[in-house]
VEXDREN-2710 file (C-alpha; in Angstrom, 1 decimal):
% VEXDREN-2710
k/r/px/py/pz
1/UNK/-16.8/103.7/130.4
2/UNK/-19.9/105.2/131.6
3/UNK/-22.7/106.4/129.2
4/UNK/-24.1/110.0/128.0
5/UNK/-27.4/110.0/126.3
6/UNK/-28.2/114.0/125.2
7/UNK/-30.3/116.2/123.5
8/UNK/-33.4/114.5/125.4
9/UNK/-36.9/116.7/124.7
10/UNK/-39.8/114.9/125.1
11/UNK/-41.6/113.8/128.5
12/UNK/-42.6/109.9/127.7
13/UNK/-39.8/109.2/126.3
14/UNK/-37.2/111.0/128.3
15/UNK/-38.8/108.3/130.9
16/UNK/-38.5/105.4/128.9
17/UNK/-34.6/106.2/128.0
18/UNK/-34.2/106.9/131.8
19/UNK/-35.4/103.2/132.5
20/UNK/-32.1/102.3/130.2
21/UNK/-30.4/103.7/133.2
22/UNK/-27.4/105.4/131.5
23/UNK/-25.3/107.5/133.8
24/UNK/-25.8/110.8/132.0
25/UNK/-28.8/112.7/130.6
26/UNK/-28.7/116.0/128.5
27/UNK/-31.0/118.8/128.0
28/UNK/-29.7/121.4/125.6
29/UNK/-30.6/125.1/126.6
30/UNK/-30.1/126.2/123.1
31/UNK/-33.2/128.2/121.2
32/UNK/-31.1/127.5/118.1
33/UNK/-30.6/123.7/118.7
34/UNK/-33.7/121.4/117.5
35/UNK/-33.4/119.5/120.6
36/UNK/-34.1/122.5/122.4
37/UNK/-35.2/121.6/125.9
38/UNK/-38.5/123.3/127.3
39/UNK/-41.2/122.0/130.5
40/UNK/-39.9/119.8/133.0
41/UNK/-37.6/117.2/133.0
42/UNK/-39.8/114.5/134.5
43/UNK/-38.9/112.1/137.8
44/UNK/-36.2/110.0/137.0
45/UNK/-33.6/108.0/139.3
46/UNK/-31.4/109.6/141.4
47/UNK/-28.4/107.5/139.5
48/UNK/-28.5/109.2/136.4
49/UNK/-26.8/113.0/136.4
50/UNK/-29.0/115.7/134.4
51/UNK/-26.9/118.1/132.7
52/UNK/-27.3/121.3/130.9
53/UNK/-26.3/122.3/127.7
54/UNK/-25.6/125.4/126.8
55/UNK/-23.7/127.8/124.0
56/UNK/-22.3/131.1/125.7
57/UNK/-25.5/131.7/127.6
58/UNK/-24.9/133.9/130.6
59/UNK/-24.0/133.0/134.2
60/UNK/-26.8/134.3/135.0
61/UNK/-29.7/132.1/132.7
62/UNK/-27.2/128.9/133.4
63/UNK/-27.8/129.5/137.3
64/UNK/-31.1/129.8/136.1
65/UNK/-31.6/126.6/134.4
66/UNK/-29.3/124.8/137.1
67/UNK/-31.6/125.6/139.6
68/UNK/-35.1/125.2/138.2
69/UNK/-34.2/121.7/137.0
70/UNK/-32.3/120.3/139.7
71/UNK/-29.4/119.9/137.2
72/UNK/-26.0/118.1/138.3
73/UNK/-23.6/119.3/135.1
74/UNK/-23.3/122.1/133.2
75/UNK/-21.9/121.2/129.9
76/UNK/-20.1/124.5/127.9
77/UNK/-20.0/123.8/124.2
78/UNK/-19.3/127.4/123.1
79/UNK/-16.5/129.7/123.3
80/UNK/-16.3/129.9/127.5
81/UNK/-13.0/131.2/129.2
82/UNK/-11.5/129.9/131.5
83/UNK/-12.3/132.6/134.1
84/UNK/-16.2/131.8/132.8
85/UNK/-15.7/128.0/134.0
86/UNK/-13.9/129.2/137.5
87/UNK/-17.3/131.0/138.1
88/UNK/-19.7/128.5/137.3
89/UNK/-18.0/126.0/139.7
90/UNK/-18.7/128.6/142.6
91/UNK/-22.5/127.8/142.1
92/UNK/-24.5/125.9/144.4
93/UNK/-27.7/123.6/144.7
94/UNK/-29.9/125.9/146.7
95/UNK/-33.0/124.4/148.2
96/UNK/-36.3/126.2/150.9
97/UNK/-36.0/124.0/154.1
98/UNK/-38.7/124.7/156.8
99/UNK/-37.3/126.2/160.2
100/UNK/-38.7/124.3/163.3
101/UNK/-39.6/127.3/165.2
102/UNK/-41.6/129.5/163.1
103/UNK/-42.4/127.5/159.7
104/UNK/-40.5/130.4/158.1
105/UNK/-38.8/129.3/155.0
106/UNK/-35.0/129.5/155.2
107/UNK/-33.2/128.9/151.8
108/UNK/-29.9/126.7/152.2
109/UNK/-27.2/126.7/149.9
110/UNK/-25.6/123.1/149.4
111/UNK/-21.6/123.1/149.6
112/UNK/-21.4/120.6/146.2
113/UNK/-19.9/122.5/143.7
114/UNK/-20.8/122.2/139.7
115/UNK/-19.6/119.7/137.9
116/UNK/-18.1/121.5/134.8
117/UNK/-18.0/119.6/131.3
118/UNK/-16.0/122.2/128.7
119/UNK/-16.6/120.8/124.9
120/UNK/-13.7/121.5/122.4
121/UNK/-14.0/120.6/118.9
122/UNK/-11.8/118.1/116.7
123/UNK/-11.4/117.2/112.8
124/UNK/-8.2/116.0/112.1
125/UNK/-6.1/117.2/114.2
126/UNK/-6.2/119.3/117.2
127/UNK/-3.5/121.6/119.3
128/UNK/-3.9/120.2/123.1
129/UNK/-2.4/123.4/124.4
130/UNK/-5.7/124.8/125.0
131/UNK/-6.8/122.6/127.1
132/UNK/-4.0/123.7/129.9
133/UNK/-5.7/127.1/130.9
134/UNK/-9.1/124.7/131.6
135/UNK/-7.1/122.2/133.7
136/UNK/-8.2/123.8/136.8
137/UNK/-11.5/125.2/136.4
138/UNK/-13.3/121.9/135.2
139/UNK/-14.2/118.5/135.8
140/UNK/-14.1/117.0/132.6
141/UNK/-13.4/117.8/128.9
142/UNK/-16.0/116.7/125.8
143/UNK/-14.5/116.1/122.6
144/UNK/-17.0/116.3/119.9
145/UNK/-16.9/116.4/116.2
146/UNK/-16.1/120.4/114.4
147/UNK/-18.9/120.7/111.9
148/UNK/-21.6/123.9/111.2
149/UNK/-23.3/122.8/114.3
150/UNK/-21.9/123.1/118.3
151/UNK/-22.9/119.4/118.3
152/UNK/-25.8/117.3/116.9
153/UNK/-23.7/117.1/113.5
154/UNK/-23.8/113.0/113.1
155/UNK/-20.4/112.2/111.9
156/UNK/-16.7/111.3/113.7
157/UNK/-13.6/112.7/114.0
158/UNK/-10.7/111.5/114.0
159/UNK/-10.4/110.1/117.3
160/UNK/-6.6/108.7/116.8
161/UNK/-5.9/112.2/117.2
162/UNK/-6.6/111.7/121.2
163/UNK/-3.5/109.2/120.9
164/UNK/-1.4/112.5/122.0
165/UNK/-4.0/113.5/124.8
166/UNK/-1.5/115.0/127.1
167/UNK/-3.8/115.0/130.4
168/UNK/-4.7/112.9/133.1
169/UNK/-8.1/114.8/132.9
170/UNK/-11.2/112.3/132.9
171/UNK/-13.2/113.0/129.3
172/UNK/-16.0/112.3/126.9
173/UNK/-16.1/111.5/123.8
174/UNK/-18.8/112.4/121.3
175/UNK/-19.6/112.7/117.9
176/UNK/-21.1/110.7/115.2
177/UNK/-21.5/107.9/117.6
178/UNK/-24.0/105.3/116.6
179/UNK/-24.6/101.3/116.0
180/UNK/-22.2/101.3/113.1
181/UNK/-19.5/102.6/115.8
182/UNK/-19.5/99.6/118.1
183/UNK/-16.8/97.4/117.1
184/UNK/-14.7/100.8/116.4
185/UNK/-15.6/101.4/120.1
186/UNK/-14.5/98.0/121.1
187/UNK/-11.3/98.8/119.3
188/UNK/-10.7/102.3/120.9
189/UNK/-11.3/101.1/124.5
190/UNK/-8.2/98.5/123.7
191/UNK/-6.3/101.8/122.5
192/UNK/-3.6/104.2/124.8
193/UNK/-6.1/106.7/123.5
194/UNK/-8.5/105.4/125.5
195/UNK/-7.0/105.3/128.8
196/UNK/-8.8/108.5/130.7
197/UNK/-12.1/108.6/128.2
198/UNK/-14.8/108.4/131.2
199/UNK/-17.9/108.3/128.9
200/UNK/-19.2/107.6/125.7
201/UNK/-21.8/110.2/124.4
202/UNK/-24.4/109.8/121.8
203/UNK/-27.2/111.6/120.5
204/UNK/-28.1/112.2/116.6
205/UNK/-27.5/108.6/115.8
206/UNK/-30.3/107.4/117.8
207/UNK/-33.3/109.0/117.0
208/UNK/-36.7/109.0/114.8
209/UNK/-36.6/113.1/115.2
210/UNK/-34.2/115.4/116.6
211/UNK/-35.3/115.2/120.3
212/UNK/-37.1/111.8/120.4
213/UNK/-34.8/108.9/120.7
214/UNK/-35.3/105.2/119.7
215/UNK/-35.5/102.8/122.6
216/UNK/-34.6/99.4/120.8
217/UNK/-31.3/101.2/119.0
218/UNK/-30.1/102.1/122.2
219/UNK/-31.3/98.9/123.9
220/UNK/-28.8/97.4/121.7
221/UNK/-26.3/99.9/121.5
222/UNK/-26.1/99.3/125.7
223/UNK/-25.8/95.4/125.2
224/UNK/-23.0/95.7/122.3
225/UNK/-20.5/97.4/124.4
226/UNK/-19.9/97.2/128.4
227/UNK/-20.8/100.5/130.3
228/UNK/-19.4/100.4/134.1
229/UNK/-21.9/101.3/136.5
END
């Protein structure tokens, strides 16, 4: 499984989890969310995938936000249609190139499309059939933890409840996760339910503030559990 570190905020230390090297890095574009992301996401390795997180936001901020920060995901965790998801895979990585001829700036438009991460929310139990309309339009599904919150709650659900995922659709999981998980984790990763979860992703669990996450915990949290690269 590969790893998802979000709700990253702070320069210095969005460097030092970066030298962790997890796969995944997330910047929630949420004015409501503590972890709120503002400035510039600083220079980290090409290896690790920035994505953006936002709560029915417009198409029109999220191209915003994907292009300013060079972001690689777009992660939904509100109430997003389907035909919402179909349009933000049509958007492009745009970049200014310099023409040979004139040094006029031309802008090109990449043909890679957006990788789109739709979040849907589980307690106890969940009804799978609304995942189908979503089959097409996304990359991956996010299963987090219903609370008060769209994420960042800090507990678990259920996840025996994914025992019944009917799709061959790659996903996340998330929710809750932190140290006291790990041999749960182990367990799950033996489980059926297990069998198309792509990544692991953690957040509240592993911080000294909302925003500012502790190094060591997820030092060890990395060494306790085997993350393929």
């Amino acid at each position: 499984m590969k790893l998802k570190i979000c709700g990253m905020k702070y320069q210095d230390n969005i460097t030092e989890v970066a030298s962790l090297q997890p796969d995944y890095l997330g910047f929630i574009f949420h004015h409501q969310s503590a972890r709120h992301f503002e400035g510039t996401i600083p220079q980290i390795s090409d290896t690790i995938k920035k994505v953006g997180v936002f709560v029915d936001e417009s198409i029109d901020f999220i191209k915003e936000m994907f292009e300013e920060h060079n972001l690689d995901c777009v992660q939904l965790h509100g109430h997003e249609s389907p035909e919402f998801c179909k349009q933000l895979k049509k958007l492009c990585h745009s970049e200014f190139i310099s023409e040979s001829d004139d040094e006029m700036l031309k802008q090109v438009q990449h043909d890679n499309n957006v990788n789109v991460i739709k979040v849907f929310s589980i307690k106890d139990t969940f009804d799978f059939s609304v995942l189908e309309p979503y089959e097409e339009v996304c990359d991956y599904f996010l299963f987090d933890t219903k609370g008060k919150l769209p994420g960042g709650n800090g507990y678990t659900f259920n996840w025996s409840v994914l025992e019944q995922y009917p799709s061959t659709k790659p996903y996340f999981l998330s929710g809750g996760i932190g140290l006291d998980q790990v041999e749960n984790l182990k367990q799950f990763q033996e489980s059926n339910a297990s069998k198309y979860c792509y990544a692991i992703d953690i957040n509240s669990k592993f911080e000294i503030e909302p925003g500012f996450k502790n190094i060591k915990l997820l030092k060890e949290f990395k060494q306790n559990l085997s993350f393929r690269t």
